[in-house]
C-alpha positions as semicolon CSV with decimal commas, in nm:
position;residue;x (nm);y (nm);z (nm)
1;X;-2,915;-2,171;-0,193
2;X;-2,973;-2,457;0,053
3;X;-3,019;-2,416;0,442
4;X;-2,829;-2,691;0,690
5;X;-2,956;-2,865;0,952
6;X;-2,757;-2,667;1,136
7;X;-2,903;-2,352;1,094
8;X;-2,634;-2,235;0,807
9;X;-2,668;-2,110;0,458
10;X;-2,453;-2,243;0,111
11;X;-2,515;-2,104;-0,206
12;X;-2,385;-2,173;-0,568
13;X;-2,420;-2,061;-0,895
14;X;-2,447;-1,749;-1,096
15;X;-2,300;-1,442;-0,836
16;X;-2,317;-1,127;-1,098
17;X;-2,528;-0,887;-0,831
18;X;-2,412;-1,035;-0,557
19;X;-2,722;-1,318;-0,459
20;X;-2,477;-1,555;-0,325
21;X;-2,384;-1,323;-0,046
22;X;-2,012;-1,306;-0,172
23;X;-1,843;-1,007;-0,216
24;X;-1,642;-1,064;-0,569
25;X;-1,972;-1,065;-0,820
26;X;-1,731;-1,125;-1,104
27;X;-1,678;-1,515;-0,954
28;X;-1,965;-1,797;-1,039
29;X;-1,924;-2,074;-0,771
30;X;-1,962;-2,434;-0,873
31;X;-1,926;-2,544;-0,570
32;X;-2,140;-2,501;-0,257
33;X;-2,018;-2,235;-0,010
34;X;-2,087;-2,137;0,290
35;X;-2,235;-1,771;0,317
36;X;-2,105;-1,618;0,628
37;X;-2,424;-1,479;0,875
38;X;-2,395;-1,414;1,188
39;X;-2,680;-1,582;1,332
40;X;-2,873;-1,902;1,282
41;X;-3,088;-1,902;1,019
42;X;-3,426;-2,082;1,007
43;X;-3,571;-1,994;0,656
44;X;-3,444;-1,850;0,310
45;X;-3,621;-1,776;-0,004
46;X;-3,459;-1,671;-0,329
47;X;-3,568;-1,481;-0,618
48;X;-3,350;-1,520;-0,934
49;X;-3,101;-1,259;-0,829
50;X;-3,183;-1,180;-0,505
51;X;-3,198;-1,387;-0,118
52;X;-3,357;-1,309;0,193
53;X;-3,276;-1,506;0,520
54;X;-3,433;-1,489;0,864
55;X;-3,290;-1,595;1,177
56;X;-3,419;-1,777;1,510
57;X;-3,365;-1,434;1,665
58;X;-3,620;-1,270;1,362
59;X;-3,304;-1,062;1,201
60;X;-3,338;-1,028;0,831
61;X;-3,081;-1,042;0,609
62;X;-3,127;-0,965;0,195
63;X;-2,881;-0,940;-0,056
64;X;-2,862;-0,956;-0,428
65;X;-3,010;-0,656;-0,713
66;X;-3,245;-0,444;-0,593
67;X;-3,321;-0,262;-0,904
68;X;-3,735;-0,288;-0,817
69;X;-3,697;-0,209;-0,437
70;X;-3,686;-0,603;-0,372
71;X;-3,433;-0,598;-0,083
């Protein structure tokens, strides 16, 4: 996962519990893609199968397993 300078978040790799934000877990990317958030997001930090994202208007978003209550 990588933020933008503009505020936007693109993630690649491994999807299998859904850390990349995408819906179809089944898919790797190998390419970067953009994850679709609604606001603008200032910081991310990523676990190894898990993200969490916060916005300039302090909205979190998490996504990924949350087998030990992570998200």
């Amino acid at each position: 996962m990588v933020l933008s300078s503009k505020y936007e978040v693109y993630g690649w790799g491994m999807n299998d519990f859904g850390q990349l934000g995408k819906e179809d877990t089944s898919a790797n990317l190998f390419e970067p893609s953009k994850i679709q958030i609604p606001n603008q997001i200032v910081r991310i930090s990523c676990g190894l199968k898990h993200c969490v994202a916060i916005s300039k208007d302090n909205q979190v978003y998490v996504w990924g397993q949350n087998t030990y209550g992570q998200l």
